[in-house]
C-alpha positions as CSV (number, residue, x, y, z in Angstrom):
1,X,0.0,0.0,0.0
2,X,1.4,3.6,-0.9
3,X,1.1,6.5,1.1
4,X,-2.1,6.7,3.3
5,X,-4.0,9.8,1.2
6,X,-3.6,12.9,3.3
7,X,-3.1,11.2,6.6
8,X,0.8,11.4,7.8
9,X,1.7,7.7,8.7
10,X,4.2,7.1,11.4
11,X,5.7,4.0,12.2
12,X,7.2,3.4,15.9
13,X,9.4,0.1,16.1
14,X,12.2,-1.1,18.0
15,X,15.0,-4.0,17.6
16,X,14.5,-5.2,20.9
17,X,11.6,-5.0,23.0
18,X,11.5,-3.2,26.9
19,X,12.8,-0.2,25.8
20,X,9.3,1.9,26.2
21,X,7.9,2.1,22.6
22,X,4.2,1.8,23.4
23,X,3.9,4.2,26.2
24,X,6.1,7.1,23.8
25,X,3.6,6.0,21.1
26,X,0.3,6.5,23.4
27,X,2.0,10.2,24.7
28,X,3.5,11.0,21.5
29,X,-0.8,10.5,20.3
30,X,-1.6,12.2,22.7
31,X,0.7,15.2,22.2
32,X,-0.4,15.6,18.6
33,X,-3.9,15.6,19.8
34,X,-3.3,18.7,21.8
35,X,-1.6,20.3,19.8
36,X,-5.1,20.6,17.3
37,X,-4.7,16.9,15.2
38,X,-6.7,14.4,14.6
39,X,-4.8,10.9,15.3
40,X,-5.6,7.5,14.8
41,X,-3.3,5.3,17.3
42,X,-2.9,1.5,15.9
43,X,-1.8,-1.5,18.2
44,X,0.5,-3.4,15.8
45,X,1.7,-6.0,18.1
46,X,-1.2,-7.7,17.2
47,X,-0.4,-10.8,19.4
48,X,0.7,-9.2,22.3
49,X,-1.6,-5.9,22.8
50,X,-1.0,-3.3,25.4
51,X,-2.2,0.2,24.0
52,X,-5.3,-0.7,26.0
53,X,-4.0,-1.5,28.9
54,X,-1.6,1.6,29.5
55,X,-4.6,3.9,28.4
56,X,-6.5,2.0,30.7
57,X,-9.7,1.9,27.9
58,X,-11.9,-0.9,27.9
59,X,-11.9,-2.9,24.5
60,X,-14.9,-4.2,23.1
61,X,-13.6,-5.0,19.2
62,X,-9.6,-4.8,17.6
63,X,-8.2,-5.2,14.5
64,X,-8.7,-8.9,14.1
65,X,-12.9,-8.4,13.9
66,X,-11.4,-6.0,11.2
67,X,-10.0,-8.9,9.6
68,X,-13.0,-11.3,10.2
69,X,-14.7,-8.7,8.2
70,X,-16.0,-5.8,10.4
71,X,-16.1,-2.4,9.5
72,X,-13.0,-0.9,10.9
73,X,-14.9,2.5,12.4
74,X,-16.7,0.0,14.9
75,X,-13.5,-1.4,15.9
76,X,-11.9,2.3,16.6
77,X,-12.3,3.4,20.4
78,X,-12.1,7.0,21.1
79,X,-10.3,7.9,24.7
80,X,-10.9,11.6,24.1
81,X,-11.8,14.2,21.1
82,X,-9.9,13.5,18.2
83,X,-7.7,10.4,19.3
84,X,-8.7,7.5,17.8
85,X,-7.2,3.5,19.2
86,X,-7.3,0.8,16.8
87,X,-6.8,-1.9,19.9
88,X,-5.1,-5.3,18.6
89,X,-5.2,-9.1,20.1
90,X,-3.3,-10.8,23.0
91,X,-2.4,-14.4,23.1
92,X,-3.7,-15.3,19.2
93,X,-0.4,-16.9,18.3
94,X,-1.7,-16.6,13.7
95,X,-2.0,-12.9,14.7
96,X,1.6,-12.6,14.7
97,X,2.9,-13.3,11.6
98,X,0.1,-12.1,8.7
99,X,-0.3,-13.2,4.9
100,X,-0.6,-10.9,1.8
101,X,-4.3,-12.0,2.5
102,X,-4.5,-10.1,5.4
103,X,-2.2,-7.4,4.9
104,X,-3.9,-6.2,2.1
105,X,-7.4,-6.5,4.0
106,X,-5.9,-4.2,6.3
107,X,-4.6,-1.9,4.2
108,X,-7.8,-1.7,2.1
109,X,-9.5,-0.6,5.6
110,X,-7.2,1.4,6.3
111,X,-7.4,3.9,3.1
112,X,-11.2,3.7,4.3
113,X,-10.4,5.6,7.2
114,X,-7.8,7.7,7.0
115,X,-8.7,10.4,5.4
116,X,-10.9,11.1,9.1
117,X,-6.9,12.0,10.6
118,X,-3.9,14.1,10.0
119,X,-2.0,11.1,11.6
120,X,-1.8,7.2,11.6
121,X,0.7,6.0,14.5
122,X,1.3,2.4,14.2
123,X,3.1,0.7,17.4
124,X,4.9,-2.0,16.3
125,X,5.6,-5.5,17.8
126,X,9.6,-4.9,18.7
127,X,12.3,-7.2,16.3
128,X,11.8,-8.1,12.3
129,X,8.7,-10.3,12.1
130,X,6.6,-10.1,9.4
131,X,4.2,-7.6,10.6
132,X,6.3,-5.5,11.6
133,X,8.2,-5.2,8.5
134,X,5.1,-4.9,6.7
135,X,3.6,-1.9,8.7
136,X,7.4,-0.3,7.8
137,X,6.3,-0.9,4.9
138,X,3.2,1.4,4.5
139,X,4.8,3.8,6.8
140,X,5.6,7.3,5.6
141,X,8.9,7.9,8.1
142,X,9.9,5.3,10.6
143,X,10.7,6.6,14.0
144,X,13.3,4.0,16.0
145,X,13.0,4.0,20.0
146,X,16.3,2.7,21.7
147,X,18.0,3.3,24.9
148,X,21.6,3.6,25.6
149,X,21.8,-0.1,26.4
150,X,24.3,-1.8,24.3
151,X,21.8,-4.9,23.3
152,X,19.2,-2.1,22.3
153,X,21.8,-0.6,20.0
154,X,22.7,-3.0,18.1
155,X,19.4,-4.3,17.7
156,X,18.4,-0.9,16.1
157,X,21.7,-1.2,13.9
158,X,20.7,-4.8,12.8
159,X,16.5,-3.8,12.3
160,X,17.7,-1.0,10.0
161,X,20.2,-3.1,8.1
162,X,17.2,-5.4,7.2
163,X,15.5,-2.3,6.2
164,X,17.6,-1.4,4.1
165,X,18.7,-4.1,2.6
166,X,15.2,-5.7,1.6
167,X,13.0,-3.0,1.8
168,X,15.1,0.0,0.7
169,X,14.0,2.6,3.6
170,X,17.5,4.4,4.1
171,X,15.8,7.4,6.3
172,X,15.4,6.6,9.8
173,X,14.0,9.1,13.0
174,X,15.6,7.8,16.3
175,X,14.4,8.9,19.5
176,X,16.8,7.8,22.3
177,X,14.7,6.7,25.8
178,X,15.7,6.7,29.4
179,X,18.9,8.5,29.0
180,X,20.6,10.0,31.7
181,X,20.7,13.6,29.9
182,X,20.2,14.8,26.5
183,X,23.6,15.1,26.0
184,X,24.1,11.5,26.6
185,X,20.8,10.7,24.1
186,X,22.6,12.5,22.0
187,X,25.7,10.9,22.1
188,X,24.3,7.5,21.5
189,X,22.5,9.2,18.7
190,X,26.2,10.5,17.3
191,X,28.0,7.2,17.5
192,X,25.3,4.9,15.4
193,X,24.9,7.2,12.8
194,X,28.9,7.7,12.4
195,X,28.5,3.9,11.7
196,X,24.9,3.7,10.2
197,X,26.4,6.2,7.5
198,X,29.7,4.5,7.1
199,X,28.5,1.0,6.3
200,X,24.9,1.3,5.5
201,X,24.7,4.4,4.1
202,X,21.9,5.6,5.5
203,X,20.6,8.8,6.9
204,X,19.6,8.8,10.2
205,X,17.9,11.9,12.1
206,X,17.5,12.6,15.6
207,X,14.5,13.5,17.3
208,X,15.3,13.4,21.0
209,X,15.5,12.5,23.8
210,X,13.6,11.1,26.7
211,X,15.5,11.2,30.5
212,X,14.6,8.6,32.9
213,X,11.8,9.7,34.9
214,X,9.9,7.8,37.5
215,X,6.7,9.4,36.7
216,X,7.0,7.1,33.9
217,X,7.1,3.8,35.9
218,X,4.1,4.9,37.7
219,X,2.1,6.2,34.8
220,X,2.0,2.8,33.5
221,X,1.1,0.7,36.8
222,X,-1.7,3.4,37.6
223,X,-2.7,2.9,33.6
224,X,-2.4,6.7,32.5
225,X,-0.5,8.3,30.0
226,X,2.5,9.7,31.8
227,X,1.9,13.1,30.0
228,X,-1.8,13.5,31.2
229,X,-0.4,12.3,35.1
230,X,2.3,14.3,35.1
231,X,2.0,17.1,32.2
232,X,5.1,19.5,33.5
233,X,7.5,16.3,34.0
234,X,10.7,15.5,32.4
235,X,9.6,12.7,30.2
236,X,6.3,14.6,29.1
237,X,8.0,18.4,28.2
238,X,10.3,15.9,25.9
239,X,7.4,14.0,23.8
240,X,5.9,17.6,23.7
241,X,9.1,18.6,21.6
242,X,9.4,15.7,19.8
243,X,5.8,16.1,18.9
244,X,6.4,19.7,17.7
245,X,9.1,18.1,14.9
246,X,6.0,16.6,13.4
């Protein structure tokens, strides 16, 4: 599927998993939504779900009753004005790993709708399975979510290698999570693309970056977004400016 119509399509992903992707996808929403957009939020680790869960919404249909056939606005919950949450599945081991079939049933439910946002956010399952590289895929930029952990880097190095390699995306957005300090986010940030550029060639952009904040921790084991519990912290005044790059 090309470009969504009008809608900008944002794909969040991550080599390894842990690092925080959902909960910056849900406050990175949810900072687009104040600031005057319409955004459509999609769960795509559609075995595993847990947009839900840290918006603490109640989900009543997901993306698979999309699949079975529904009509895709029935399956979209709205926490608030203008934020829309395509929920996915947990524990439906065939939701992992989709067909052309399906794929292209999403997609074709997907131009349906989109034209109703200014922005499609699609969470990703973390790694290179075959939904994930298929929502890169239909993705207008790719945002990558690491932390300074050595595993996390080279995870990101080896996700956009496959990228690359098979699927030809050489432009990648990293946003660096629980750093210390923006200068250390930004460090991180410096080092991979020295080598991204070297040997991949590609062109890698930095966003920001997010410092470790404990408001974060307890946003997500009270269920609510860290930038509606805690609006002036850390964590949330850096989504805010990475939401303003957008």
């Amino acid at each position: 599927m090309n470009r969504m119509l009008n809608a900008k399509t944002i794909c969040i992903t991550s080599g390894k998993g842990g690092v925080g992707k959902t909960s910056f996808a849900v406050n990175l929403s949810m900072s687009l939504v104040a600031r005057g957009h319409r955004v459509l939020l999609i769960d795509g680790d559609l075995g595993l779900a847990n947009v839900d869960l840290l918006l603490g919404i109640s989900v009543q249909k997901t993306i698979r009753d999309v699949m079975e056939g529904g009509a895709l606005m029935e399956s979209i919950c709205f926490p608030s004005d203008n934020f829309g949450v395509l929920p996915a599945t947990s524990g439906i081991p065939e939701m992992v790993d989709l067909g052309p079939e399906e794929q292209g049933r999403i997609g074709t439910y997907l131009q349906a709708v989109v034209e109703s946002f200014d922005y499609v956010l699609i969470d990703t399952a973390a790694g290179i399975g075959t939904s994930v590289l298929w929502f890169t895929s239909i993705a207008d930029e790719i945002v990558i979510l690491l932390t300074p952990d050595p595993t996390s880097i080279t995870d990101a190095y080896a996700m956009m290698k496959v990228l690359a390699q098979k699927y030809g995306r050489q432009t990648f957005q990293l946003v660096l999570n629980n750093v210390t300090d923006a200068r250390e986010g930004l460090g991180v940030f410096n080092n991979l693309k020295s080598v991204a550029e070297r040997f991949l060639k590609l062109d890698l952009r930095f966003l920001g970056a997010i410092p470790h904040d404990t408001d974060v921790s307890q946003a997500i084991r009270e269920q609510i977004p860290f930038l509606e519990r805690t609006p002036d912290g850390e964590a949330a005044r850096a989504v805010q400016e990475i939401a303003e790059q957008f």
